[in-house]
C-alpha beads as a LAMMPS data file, in Angstrom:
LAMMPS data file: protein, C-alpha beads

316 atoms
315 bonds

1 atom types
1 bond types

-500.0 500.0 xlo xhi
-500.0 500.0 ylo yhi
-500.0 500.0 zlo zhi

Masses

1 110.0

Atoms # bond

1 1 1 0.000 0.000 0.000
2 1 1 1.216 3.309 -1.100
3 1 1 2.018 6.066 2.066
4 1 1 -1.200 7.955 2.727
5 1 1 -0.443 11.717 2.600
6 1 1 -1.784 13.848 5.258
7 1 1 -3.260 17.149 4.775
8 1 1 -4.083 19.009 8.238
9 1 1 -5.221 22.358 9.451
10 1 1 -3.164 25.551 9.399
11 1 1 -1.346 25.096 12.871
12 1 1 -0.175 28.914 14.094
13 1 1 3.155 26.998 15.159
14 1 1 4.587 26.800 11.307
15 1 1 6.354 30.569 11.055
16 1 1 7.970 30.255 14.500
17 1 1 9.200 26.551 13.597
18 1 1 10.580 27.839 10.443
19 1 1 11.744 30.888 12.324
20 1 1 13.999 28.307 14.424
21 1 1 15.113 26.518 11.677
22 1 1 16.147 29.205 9.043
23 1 1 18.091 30.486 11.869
24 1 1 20.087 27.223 12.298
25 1 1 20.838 26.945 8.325
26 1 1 21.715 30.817 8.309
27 1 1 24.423 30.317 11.090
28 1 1 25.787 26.802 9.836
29 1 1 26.372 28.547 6.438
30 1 1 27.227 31.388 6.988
31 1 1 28.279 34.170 3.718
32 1 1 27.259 31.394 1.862
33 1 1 23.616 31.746 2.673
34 1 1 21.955 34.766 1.096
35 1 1 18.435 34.403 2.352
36 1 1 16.004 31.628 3.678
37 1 1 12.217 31.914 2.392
38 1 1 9.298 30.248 3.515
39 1 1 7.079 28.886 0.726
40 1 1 4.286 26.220 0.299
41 1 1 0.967 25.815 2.003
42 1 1 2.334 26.336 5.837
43 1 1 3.519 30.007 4.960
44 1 1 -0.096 30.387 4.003
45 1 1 -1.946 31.614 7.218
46 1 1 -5.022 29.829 7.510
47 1 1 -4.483 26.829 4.560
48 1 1 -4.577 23.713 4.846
49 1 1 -1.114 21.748 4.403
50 1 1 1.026 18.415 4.736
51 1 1 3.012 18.607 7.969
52 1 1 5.850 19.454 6.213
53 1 1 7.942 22.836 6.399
54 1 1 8.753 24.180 2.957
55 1 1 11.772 26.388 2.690
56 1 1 13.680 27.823 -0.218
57 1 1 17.404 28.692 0.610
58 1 1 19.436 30.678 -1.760
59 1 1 23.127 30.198 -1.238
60 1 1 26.310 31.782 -3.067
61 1 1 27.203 28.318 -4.353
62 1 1 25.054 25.176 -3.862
63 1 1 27.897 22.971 -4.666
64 1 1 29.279 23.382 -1.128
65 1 1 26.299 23.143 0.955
66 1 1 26.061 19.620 1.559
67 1 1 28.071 18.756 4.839
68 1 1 26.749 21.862 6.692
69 1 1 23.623 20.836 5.492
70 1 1 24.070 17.177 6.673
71 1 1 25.048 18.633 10.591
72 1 1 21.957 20.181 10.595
73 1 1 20.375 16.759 9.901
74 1 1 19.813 16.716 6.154
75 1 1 19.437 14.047 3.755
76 1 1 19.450 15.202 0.321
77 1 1 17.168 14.013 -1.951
78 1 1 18.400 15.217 -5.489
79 1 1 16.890 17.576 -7.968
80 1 1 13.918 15.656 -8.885
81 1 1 12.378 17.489 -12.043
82 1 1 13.981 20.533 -11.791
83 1 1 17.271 21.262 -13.125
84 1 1 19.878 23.545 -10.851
85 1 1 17.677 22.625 -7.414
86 1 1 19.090 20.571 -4.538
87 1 1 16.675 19.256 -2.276
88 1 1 16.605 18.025 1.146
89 1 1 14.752 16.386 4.004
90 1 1 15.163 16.680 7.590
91 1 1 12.457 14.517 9.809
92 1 1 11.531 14.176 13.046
93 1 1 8.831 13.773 16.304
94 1 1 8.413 17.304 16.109
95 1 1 9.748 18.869 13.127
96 1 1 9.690 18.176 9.162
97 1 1 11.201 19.870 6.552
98 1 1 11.427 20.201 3.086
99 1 1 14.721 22.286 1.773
100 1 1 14.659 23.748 -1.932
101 1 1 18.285 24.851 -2.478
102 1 1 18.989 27.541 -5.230
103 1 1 21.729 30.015 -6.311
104 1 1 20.826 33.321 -6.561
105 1 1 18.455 34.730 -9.646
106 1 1 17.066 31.346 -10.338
107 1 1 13.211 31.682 -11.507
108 1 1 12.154 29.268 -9.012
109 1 1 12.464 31.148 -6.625
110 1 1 10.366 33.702 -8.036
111 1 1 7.845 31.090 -8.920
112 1 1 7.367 29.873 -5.141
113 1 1 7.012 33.345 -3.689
114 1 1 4.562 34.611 -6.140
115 1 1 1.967 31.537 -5.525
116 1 1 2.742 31.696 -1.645
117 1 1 1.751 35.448 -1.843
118 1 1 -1.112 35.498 -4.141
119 1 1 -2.734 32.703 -1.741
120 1 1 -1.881 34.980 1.197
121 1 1 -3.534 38.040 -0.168
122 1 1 -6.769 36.388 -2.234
123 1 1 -8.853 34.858 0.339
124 1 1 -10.779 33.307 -2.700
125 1 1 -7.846 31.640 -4.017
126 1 1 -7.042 30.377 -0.399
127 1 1 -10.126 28.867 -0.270
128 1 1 -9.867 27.055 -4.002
129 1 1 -6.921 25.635 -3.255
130 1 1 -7.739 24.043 0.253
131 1 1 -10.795 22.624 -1.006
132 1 1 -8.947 20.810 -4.137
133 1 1 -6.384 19.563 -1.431
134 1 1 -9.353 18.071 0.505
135 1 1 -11.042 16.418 -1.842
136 1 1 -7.796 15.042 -3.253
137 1 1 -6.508 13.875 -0.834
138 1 1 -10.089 11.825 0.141
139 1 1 -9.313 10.138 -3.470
140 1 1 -7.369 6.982 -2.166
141 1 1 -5.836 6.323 -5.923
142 1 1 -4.447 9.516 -5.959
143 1 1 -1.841 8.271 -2.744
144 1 1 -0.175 6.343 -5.476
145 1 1 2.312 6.970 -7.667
146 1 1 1.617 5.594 -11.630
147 1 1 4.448 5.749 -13.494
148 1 1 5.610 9.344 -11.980
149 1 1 8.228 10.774 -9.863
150 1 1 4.718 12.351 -7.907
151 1 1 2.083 10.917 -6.647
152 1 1 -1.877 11.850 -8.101
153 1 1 -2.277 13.940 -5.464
154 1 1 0.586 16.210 -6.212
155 1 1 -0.319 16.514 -10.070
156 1 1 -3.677 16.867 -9.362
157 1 1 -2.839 20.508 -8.125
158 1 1 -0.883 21.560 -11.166
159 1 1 -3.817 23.453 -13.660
160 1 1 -4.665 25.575 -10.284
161 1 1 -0.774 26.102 -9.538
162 1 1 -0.124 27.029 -13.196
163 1 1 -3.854 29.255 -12.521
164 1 1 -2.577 31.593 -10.094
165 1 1 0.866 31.983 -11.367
166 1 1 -0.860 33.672 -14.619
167 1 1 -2.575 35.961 -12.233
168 1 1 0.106 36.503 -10.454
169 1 1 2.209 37.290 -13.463
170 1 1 4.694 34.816 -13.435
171 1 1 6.657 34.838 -16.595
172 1 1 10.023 33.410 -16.148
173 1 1 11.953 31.012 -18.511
174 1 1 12.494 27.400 -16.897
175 1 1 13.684 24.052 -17.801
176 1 1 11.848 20.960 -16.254
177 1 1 12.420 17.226 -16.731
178 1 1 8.985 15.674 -18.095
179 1 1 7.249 14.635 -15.254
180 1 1 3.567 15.925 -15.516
181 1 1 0.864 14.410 -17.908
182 1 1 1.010 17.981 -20.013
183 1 1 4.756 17.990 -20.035
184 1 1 4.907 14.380 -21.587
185 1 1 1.741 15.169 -23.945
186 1 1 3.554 17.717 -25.241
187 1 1 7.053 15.856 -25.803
188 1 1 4.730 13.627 -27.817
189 1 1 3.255 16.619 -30.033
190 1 1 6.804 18.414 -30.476
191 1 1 8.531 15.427 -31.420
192 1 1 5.620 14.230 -34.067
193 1 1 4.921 17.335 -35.214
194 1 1 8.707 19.108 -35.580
195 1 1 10.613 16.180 -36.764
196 1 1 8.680 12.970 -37.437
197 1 1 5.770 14.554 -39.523
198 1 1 8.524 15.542 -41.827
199 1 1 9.383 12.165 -42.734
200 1 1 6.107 11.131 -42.755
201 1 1 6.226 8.538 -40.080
202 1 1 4.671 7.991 -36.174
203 1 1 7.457 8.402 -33.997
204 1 1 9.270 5.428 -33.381
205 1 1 11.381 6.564 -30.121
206 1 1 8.543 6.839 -27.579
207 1 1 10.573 3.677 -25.768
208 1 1 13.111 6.452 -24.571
209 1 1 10.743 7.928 -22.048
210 1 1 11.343 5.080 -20.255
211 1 1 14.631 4.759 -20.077
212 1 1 17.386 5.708 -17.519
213 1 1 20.082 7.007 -20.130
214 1 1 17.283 9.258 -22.015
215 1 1 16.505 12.730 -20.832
216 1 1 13.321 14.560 -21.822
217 1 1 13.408 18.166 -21.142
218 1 1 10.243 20.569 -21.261
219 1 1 10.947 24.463 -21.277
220 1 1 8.764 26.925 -19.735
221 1 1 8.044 30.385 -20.759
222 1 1 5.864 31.102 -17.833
223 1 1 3.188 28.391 -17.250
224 1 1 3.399 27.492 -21.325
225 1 1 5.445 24.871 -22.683
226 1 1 7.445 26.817 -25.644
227 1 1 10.710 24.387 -25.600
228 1 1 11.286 20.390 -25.600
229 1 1 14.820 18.549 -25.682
230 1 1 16.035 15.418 -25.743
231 1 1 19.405 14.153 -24.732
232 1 1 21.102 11.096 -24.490
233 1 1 23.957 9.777 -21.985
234 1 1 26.379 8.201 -23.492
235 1 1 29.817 6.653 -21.991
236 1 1 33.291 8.381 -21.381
237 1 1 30.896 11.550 -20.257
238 1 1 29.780 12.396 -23.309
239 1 1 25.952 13.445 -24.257
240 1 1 24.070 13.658 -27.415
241 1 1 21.585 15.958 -27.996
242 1 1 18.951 14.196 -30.177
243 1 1 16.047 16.825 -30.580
244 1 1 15.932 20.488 -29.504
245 1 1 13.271 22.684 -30.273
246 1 1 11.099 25.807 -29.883
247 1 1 7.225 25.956 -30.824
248 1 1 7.439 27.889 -34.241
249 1 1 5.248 31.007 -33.100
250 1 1 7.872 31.809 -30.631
251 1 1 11.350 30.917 -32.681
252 1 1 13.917 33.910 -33.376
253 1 1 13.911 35.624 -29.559
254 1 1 17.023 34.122 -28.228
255 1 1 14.825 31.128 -26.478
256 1 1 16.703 28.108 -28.683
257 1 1 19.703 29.274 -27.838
258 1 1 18.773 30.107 -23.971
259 1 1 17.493 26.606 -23.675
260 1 1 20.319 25.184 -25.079
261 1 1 22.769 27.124 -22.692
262 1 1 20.768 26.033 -20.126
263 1 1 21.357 21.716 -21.152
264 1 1 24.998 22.953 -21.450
265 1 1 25.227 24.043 -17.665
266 1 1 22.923 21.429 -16.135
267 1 1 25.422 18.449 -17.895
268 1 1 28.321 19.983 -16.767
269 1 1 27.300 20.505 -13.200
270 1 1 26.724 16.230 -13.240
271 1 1 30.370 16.083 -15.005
272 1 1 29.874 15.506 -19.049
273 1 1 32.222 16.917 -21.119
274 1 1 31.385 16.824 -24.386
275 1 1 27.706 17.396 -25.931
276 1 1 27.454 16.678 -29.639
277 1 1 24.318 16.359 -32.063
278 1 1 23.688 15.818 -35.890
279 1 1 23.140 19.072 -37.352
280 1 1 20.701 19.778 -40.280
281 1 1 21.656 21.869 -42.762
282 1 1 19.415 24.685 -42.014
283 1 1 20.265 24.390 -38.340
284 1 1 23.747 24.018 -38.779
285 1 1 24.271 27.895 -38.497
286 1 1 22.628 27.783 -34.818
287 1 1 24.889 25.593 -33.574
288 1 1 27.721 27.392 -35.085
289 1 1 26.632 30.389 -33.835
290 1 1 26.417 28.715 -30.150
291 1 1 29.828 27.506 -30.075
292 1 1 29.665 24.112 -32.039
293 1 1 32.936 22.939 -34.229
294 1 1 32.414 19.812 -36.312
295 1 1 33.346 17.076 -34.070
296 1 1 32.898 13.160 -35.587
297 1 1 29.332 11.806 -33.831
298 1 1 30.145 8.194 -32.929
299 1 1 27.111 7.201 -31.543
300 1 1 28.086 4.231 -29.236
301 1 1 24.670 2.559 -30.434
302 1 1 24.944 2.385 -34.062
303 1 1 21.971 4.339 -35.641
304 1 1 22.614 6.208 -38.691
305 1 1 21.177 9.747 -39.095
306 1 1 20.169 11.774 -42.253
307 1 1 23.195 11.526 -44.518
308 1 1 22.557 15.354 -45.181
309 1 1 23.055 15.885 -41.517
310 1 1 26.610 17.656 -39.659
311 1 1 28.290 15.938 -37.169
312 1 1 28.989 19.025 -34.318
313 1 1 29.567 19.050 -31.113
314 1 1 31.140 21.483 -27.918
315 1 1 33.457 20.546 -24.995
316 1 1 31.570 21.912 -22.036

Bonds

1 1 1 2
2 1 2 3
3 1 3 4
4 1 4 5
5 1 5 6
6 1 6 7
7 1 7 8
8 1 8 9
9 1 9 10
10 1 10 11
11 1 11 12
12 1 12 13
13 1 13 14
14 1 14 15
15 1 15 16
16 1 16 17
17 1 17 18
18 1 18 19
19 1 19 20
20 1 20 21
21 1 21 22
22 1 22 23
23 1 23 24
24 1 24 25
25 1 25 26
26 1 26 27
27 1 27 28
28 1 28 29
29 1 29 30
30 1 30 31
31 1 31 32
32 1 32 33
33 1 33 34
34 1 34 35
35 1 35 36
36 1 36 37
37 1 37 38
38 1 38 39
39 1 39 40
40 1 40 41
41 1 41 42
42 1 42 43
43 1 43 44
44 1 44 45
45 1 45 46
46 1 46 47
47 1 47 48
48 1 48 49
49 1 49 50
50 1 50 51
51 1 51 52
52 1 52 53
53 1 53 54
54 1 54 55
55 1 55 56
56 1 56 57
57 1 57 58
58 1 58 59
59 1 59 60
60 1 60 61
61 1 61 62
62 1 62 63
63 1 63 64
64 1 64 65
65 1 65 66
66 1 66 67
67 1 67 68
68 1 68 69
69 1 69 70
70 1 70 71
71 1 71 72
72 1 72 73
73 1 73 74
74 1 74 75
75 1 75 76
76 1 76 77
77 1 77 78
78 1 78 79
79 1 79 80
80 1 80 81
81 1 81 82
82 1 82 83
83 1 83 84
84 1 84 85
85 1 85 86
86 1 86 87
87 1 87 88
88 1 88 89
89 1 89 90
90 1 90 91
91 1 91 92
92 1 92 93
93 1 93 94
94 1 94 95
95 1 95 96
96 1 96 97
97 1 97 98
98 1 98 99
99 1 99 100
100 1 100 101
101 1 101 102
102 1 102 103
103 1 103 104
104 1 104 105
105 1 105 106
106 1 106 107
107 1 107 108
108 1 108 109
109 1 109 110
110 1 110 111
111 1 111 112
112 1 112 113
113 1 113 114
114 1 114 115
115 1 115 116
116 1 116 117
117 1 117 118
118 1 118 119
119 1 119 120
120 1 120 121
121 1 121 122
122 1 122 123
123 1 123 124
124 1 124 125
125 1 125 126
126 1 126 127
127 1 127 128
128 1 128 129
129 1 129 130
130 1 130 131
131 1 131 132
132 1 132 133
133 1 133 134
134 1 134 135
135 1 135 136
136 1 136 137
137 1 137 138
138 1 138 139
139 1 139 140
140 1 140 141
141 1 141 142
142 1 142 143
143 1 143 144
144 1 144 145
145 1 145 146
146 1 146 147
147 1 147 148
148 1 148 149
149 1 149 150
150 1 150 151
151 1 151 152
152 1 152 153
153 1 153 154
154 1 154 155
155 1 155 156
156 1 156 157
157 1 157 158
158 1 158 159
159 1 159 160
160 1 160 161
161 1 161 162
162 1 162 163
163 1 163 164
164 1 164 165
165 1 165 166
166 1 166 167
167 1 167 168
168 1 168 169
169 1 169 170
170 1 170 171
171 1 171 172
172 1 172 173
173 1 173 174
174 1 174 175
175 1 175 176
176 1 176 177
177 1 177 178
178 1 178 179
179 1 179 180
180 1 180 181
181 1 181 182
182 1 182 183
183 1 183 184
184 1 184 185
185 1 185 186
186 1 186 187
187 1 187 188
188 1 188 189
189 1 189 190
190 1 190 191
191 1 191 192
192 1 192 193
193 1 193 194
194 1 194 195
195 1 195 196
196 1 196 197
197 1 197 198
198 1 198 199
199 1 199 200
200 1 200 201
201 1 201 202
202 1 202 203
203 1 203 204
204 1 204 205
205 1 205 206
206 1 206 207
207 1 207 208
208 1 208 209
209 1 209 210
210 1 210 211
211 1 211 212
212 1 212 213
213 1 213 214
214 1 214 215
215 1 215 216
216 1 216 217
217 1 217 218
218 1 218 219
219 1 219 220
220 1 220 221
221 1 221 222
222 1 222 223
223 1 223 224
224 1 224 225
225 1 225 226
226 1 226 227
227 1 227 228
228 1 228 229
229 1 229 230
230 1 230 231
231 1 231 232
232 1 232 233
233 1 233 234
234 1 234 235
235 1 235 236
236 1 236 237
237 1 237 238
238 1 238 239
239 1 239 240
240 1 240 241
241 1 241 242
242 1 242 243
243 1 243 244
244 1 244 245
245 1 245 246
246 1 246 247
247 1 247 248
248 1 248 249
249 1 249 250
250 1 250 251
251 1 251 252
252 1 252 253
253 1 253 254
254 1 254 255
255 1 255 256
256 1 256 257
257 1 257 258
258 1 258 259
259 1 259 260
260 1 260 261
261 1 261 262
262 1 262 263
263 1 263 264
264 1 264 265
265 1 265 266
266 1 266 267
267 1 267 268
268 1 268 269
269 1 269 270
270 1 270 271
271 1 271 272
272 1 272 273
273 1 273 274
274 1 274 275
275 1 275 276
276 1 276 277
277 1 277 278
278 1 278 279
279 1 279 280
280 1 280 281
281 1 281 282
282 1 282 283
283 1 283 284
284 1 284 285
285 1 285 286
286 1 286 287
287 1 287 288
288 1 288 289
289 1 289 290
290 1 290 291
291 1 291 292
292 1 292 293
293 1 293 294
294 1 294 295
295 1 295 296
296 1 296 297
297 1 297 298
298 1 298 299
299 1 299 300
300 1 300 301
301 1 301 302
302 1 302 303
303 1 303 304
304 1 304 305
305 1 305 306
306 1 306 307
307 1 307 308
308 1 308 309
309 1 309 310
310 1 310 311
311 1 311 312
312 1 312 313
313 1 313 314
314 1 314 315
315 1 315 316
């Protein structure tokens, strides 16, 4: 049986507890913490919420958090879906905590604090979203996880998430792995429609979602999907970037090449070198343009591309 999640009433004795506890992380990292947010339903006076303490630190450099983190009681818990996070856990009899780990200017952050503060100053809203909690949460399937990184419950709040961000004017550029129903649905519809329908034939590389050495990448504009990438992982840290691509009504405003910037940092912070792809012709200036030199492809698995295609590739 899957672990029931618990949604309770607001309890008063959330800000002090994260009072305590953002005090702790401040001292143990000292210049390396730049501030310590609260965020998620307990900074929400009066909403519902799992026992949990949601906090956002932003530190100077997230690569060196980790053993000051781990005195405090941390276990980290990876990135999850999103790209240049840490997270951590810390649980216990009387205090649980959830720790979102950023550098400084990353959307997220952004993201979090607008949707904690629309719900804290639209009693409306408030009241939406503790009712969809509520009667999720009384949906015993939805304690499961299908074939997701989250369970029903937690994906079952995403059109009312993505809701109040467009009213609260959210409208920054991010990079998620596919995790939602939306994100994959529209993998499915980039991929077809950008590269397959060109052939003509129905894509025949859905068996990558599945598997551990294939990345699928959405990027956000906002709450809209304007971006999808795939990547491979390949031996001897190398990566191959099979498909990147911006929806057409949005191409020529520096998003292709943002999104690819943004692959290139996220595989060198997990310690690839190289990231190499088989160029069209017409896109061949893009990549030039972004750094690429011709570089031979040598794909470990064997699969020969369009012979009209440029082998190119960057060292990262």
């Amino acid at each position: 049986m899957p672990r029931r999640i618990e949604v309770v009433p607001y309890d008063s004795n959330w800000p002090r507890l994260f009072e305590e506890e953002s005090a702790k992380i401040k001292k143990a990292l000292g210049d390396n913490c730049i501030v310590v947010h609260h965020v998620g339903s307990t900074a929400v006076p009066g909403l519902c919420a799992k026992p949990k303490i949601d906090i956002i630190l932003v530190a100077k450099n997230i690569a060196l958090i980790g053993q000051d983190l781990e005195k405090l009681g941390y276990e980290s818990r990876g990135e999850f879906n999103i790209p240049f996070r840490l997270g951590f856990s810390k649980r216990g009899a009387l205090l649980n905590v959830n720790l979102h780990v950023y550098e400084e200017e990353n959307p997220e952050i952004n993201l979090n604090l607008l949707f904690r503060d629309y719900l804290r100053n639209f009693p409306e809203a408030l009241e939406e979203y503790a009712n969809l909690k509520l009667n999720l949460v009384a949906q015993d399937s939805l304690h499961e996880k299908k074939n997701s990184l989250f369970s029903g419950y937690n994906l079952g709040k995403d059109a009312f998430i993505k809701k109040v961000l467009n009213k609260a004017g959210f409208h920054g550029l991010c990079m998620r792995l596919c995790t939602h129903y939306d994100e994959w649905e529209v993998a499915r519809t980039f991929r077809q429609k950008y590269f397959f329908d060109k052939v003509p034939v129905v894509d025949p590389y859905t068996w990558t979602f599945d598997h551990k050495d294939h990345l699928h990448l959405v990027f956000y504009q906002g709450t809209e999907i304007i971006g999808y990438a795939h990547i491979q992982l390949w031996k001897e840290q190398r990566a191959a970037l099979r498909i990147i691509v911006i929806d057409e009504h949005l191409r020529d405003q520096g998003h292709g090449g943002y999104f690819l910037k943004l692959c290139e940092r996220w595989l060198t912070q997990k310690g690839f070198k190289t990231l190499q792809t088989q160029a069209s012709p017409a896109a061949y200036p893009f990549y030039c343009k972004h750094g690429y030199t011709e570089m031979p492809f040598n794909d470990p698995d064997g699969y020969e591309g369009d012979p009209q295609d440029i082998d190119v590739g960057k060292v990262l």
